[in-house]
N, C-alpha and C positions, 0 to 999 in steps of 0.2 A: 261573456256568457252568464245569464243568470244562474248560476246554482241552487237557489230557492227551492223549496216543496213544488210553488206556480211555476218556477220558472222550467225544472224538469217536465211537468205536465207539460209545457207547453213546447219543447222540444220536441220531447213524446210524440206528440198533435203533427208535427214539423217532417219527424220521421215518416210517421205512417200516412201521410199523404202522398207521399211518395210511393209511387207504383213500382215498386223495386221485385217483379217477379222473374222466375228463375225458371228459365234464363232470358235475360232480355235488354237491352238501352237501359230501363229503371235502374237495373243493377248499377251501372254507371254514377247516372242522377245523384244516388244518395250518396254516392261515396263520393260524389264530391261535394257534395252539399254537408257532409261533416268534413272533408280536408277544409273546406271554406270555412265551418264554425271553430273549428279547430285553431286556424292559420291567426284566428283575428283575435286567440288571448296573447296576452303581453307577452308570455315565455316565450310561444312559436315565433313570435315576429321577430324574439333576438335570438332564437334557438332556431334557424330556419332549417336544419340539419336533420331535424330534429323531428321531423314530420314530412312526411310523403308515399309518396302510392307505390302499390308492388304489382307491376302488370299481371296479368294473365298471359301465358303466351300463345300469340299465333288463334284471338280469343275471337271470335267473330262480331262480339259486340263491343268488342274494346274493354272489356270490365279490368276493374283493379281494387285490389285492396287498397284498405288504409293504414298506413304505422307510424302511432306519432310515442316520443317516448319523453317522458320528465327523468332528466337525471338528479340525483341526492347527491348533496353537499356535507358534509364531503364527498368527494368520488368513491364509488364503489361499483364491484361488478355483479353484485348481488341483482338480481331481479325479478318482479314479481310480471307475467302478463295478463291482464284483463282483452278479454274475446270474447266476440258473439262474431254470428251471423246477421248480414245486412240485406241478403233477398227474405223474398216470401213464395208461397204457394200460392196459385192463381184464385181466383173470386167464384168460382161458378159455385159454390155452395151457399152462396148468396142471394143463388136466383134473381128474384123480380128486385131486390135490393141489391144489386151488384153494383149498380153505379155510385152507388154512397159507401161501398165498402169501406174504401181509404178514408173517409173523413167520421171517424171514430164519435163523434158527437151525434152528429145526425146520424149515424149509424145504429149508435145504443137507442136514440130516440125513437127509431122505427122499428127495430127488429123485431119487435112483440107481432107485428104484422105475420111474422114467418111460423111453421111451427117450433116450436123449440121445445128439447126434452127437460123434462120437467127439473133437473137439478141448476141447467141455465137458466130456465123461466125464476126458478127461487134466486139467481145471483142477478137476474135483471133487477124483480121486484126490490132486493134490498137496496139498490140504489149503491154499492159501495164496488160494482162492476164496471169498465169502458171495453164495449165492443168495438170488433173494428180487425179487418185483415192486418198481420203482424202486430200485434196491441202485444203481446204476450207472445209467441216467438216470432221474432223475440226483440222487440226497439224498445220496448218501456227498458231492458235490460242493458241496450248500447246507450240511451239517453242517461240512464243513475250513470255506468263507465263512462262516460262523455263528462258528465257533473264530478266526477270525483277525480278525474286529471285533471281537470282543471281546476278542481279544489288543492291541488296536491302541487301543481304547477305556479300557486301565487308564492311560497313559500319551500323551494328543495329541502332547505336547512331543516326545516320539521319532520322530512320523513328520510329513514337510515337504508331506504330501500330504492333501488330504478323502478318507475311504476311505466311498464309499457302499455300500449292499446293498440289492438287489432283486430281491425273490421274486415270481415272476410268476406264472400261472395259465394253464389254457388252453392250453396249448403243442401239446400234442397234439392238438387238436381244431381251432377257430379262431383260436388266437393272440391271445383277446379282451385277453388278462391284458398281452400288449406293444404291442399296440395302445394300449391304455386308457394304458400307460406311458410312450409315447413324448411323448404331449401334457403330460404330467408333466414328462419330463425338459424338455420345450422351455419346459417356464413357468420351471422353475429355471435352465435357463440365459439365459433374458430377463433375471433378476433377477439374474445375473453369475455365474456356474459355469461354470466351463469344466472339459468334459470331455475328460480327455488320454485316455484308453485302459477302456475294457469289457475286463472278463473275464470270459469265459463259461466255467464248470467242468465241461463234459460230459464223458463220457469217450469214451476215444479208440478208435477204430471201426478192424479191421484193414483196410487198401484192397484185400487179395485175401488168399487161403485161405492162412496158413500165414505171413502175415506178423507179426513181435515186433513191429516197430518202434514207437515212441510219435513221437507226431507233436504241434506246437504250429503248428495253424493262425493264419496274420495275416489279418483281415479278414472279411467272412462271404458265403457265396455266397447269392445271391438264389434265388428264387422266384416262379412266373408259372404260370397254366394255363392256356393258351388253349383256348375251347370251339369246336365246332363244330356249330352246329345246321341238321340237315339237313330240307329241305321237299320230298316228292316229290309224288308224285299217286296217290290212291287209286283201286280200282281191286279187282274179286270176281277173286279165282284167276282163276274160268275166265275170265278176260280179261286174263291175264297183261300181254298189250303193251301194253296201253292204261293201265298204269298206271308208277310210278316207285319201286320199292322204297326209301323211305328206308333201309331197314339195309343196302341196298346201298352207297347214297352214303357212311356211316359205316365200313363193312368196307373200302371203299377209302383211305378218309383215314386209319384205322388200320393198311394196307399201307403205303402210304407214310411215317407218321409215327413209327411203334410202332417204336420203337431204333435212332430214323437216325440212323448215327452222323456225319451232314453236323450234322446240329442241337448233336452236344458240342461245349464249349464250352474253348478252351484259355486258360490261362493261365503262363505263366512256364515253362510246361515239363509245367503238371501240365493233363490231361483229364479230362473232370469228365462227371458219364454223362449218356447222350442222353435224349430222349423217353419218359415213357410214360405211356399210356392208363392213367387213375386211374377209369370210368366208361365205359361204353357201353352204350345200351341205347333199345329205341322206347319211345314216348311214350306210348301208348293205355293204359289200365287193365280194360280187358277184351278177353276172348275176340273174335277176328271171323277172317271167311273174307277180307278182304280183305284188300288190301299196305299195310302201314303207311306211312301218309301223314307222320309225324315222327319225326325220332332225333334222338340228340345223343351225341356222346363228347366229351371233356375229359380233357388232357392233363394231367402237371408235367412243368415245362424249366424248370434249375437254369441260373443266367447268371451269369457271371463279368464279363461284358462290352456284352453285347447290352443295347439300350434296349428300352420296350415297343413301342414305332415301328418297329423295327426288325423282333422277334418279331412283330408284328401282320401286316406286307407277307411275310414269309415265311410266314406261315399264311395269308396269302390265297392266295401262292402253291400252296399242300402244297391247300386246297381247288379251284383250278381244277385242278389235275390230279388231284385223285380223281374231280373231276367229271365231266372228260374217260376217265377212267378205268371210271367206269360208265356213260359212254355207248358206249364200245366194246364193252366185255362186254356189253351190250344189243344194237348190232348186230349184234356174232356169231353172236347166239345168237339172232334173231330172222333171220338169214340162213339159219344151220342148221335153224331151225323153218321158216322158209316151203321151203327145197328138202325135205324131208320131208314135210311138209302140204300142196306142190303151189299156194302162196298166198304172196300180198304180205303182207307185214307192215313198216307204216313204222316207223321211231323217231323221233317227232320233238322231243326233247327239246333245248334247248340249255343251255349251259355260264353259270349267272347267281351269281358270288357279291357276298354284299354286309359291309360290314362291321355292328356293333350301331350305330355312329353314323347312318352312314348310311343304317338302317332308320328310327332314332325321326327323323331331317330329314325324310326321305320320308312317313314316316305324319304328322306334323305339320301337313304341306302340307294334306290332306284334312280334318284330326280336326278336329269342330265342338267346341270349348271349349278349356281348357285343360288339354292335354296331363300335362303336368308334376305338376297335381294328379290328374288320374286314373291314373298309373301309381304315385302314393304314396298314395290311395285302394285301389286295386289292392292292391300288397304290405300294405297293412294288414291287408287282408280273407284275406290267405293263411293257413293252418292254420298255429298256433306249431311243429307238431312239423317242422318243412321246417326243412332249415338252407339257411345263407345259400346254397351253391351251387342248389338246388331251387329257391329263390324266384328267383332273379337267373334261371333257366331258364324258371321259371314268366312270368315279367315278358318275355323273350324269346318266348315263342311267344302271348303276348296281343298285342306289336305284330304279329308276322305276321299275326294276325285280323282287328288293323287294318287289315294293307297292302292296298292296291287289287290289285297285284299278285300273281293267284295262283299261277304257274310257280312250278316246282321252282326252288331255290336253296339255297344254302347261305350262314346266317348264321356269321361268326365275329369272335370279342370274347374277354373274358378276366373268368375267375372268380375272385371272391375265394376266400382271403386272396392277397394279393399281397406280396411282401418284396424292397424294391432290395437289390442286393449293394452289399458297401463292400468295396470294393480296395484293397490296400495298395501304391502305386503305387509308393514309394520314392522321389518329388518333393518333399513339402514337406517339413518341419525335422518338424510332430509325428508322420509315420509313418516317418520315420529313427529318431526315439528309441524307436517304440515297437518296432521289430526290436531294440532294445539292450535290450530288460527282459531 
């Protein structure tokens, strides 16, 4: 492998030719078209051990990662891992230049054709930019970790450190590809690895319009989306009151939740963004004259700090008060509809949330057999094309069918993927050293 300034570029070029979007066959492609550049330095071919792929399981495209590892001479168990992700996001923002997305040359060469906002248009003109789908997340970042194992690999004796590599998959979609990794790392570290420090080579994202700065994040912020599935009462138009607009219940929790900025999250000094509605939408699959009986919206809340314990009791809270929230707006408006219409009209709706635990204890109580298998009977029988947040939804409004209990309410829970944050606290001796890299 060339390690050169040319020679990374031109890896780079290698990389993102490759249509590696997520999810799909590409993903495959490139992982092996780095197990293959990988295989062919001198170390891997007498260290054949030493490199190889981490399936996905059960994956429909076959995807795997990649982990190839240089061990230091002498032996130790210290180790550092370099990681990226190896899919991309698909091209449609490409438009009429989509078919040259992947080929990063003739890419930058046309793009002026597109319109492009004016802080791009300044990084085309200087000439010191390569356009081009994953250019930047993130292959220019696996090609430098590609160049620097193998730089690290002509010689163990020089470095007092394991430098592992791991290419993951998935990243933009489900995260199957670090998922699938983490039960990897944790078997190598059963068997005595110790990991001092991850680096992740994405690049560096401006925090507001107009900012140079380069930034070396410690630690990595989490990930959580709490759902909120709401159950009203159906119910023909012409009989508005008598029924409970689920997309009501949902427009409210979206009032309240949608970029509170109570929900950012501080750390050290820095504020990390609030809430937001990633889905919302009612439940029914066809046309009807009456008020949809189900909705759901689903947030992402980035947490520095917060447990799921935590986030779970303040989404309970964010749903009693939308609930209270559209019981209001109903009375009002069933008070200004009865002075106008010369008639009563009650509301009788009351305020019921629950969480997802505390729905499957409740239906369990009732359910003749065993629960447990008919909700993994259930997701079995789900259509493959549902990704995991659909079925985990799907799997939620089947216990409601169960429940005895038909009042309105609001379920909430949390949808995969899920990702803890690691903080870089500044307490023990290994995240001291790892602020001195």
């Amino acid at each position: 492998m060339d390690i050169s300034r040319e020679g990374i570029y031109n890896l780079l070029l290698d990389l993102v030719k490759i249509p590696s979007v997520s999810p799909g066959k590409g993903e495959t492609l490139i992982a092996e078209f780095i197990h293959d550049t990988l295989r062919d330095l001198p170390y891997f071919q007498k260290h054949t051990d030493n490199l190889y792929y981490i399936p996905i399981p059960n994956d429909p495209f076959s995807r795997k990662n990649v982990f190839a590892m240089v061990e230091a001479e002498p032996k130790t168990n210290r180790t550092i891992i370099l990681t990226g992700h190896i899919d991309v996001v698909d091209t449609k923002e490409a438009r009429s230049l989509e078919e040259v997305a992947f080929d990063p040359e003739e890419y930058t060469k046309r793009i002026k054709e597109l319109d492009l906002p004016e802080e791009a248009a300044k990084d085309l003109e200087s000439g010191k930019y390569l356009f081009g789908r994953g250019v930047m997340d993130m292959k220019a970042g696996i090609a430098i970790q590609m160049a620097l194992l193998a730089e690290y690999s002509q010689n163990p004796k020089n470095i007092p450190i394991n430098i592992a590599f791991l290419a993951v998959v998935d990243e933009e979609n489900n995260s199957a590809g670090m998922r699938t990794a983490i039960t990897h790392l944790a078997k190598l570290q059963n068997q005595g690895l110790e990991f001092v420090a991850c680096i992740n080579s994405e690049g560096v994202i401006p925090k507001y319009p107009g900012d140079t700065n380069r930034y070396i994040d410690i630690g990595t912020i989490g990930k959580i989306m709490p759902f909120f599935y709401c159950v009203g009462r159906e119910s023909h138009v012409g009989q508005y009151y008598a029924g409970l607009n689920a997309n009501l219940l949902t427009s409210a929790v979206n009032m309240i939740l949608e970029g509170n900025p109570e929900w950012a999250e501080k750390w050290r000094g820095e504020v990390y963004p609030p809430p937001a509605s990633l889905k919302q939408k009612d439940l029914r699959e066809i046309y009807s004259v009456t008020l949809p009986a189900r909705a759901m919206v689903y947030f992402n809340h980035l947490t520095v700090t917060s447990t799921p314990a935590e986030i779970l009791e303040k989404s309970k809270e964010v749903a009693t008060q939308a609930f209270e929230k559209a019981i209001n707006h109903l009375e009002q408006s069933a008070n200004e509809f009865s002075k106008k219409a010369n008639t009563s009209v009650p509301i009788p709706w009351k305020t019921k949330i629950i969480t997802w635990q505390e729905l499957l204890i409740e239906v369990s109580k009732t359910f003749e057999g065993e629960l447990d298998n008919y909700i993994k009977e259930f997701i079995n029988n789900l259509p493959d094309e549902l990704d995991e947040r659909d079925k985990s939804l799907a799997t939620v409004g089947e216990l409601i069918r169960l429940y005895p209990d038909k009042n309105p309410m609001i379920v909430v829970g949390f949808l995969p993927p899920y990702y803890p944050h690691k903080t870089n606290k500044r307490e023990i001796e290994s995240e001291k050293r790892c602020l001195q890299l």
